[in-house]
C-alpha positions as CSV (number, residue, x, y, z in Angstrom):
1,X,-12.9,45.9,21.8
2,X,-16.8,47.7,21.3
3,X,-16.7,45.5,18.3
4,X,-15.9,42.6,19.7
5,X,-18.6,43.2,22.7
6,X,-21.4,43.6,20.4
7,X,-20.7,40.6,18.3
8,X,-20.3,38.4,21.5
9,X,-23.3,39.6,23.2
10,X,-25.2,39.9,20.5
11,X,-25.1,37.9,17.4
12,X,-23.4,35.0,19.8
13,X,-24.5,34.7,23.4
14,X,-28.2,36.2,22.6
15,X,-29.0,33.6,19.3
16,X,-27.5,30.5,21.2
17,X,-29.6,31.6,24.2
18,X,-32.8,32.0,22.3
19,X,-32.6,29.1,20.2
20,X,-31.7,26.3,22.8
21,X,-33.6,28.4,25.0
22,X,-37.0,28.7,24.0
23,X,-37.1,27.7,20.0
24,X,-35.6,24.1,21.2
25,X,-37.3,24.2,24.5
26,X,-34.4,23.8,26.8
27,X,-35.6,25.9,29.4
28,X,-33.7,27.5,31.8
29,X,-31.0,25.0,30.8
30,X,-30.6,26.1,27.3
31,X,-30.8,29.2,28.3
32,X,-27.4,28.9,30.7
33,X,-26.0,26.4,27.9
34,X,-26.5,29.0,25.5
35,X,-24.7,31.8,27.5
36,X,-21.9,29.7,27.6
37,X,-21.8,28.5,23.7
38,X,-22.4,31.8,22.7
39,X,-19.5,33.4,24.2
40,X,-16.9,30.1,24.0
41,X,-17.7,30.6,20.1
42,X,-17.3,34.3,20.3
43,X,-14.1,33.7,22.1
44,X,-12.9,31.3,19.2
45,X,-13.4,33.8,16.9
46,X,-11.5,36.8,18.7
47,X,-8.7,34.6,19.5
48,X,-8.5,33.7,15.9
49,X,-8.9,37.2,14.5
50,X,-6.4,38.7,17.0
51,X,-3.6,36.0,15.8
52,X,-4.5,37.7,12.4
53,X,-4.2,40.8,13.4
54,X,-0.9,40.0,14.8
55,X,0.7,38.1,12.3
56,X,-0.3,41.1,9.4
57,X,1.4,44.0,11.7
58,X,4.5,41.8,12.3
59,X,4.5,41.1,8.2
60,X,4.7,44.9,7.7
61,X,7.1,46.3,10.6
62,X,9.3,43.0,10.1
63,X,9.2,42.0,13.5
């Protein structure tokens, strides 16, 4: 979950913010647009690492 927190927040949310933000000039707007790319692509990730996760421990406990 602290993984997961740290790559959202920062890798995601703070890269999308700070490049439509102020490197494309967005303004406040790419700032808020950024907040929610960054963490919608964070949340893609997560979902798709914890249907991993899931489908490895039902492959060894053969459930």
């Amino acid at each position: 979950s602290l993984m997961w927190t740290i790559i959202r927040e920062v890798i995601f949310t703070v890269t999308a913010t700070y490049t439509l933000g102020i490197a494309l000039g967005w303004g406040l707007v790419g700032i808020w647009t950024g907040l929610a790319l960054g963490r919608t692509l964070a949340s893609i990730l997560n979902f798709a690492f914890a249907r991993y996760t899931i489908r490895k421990v039902r492959a060894k406990f053969g459930t």
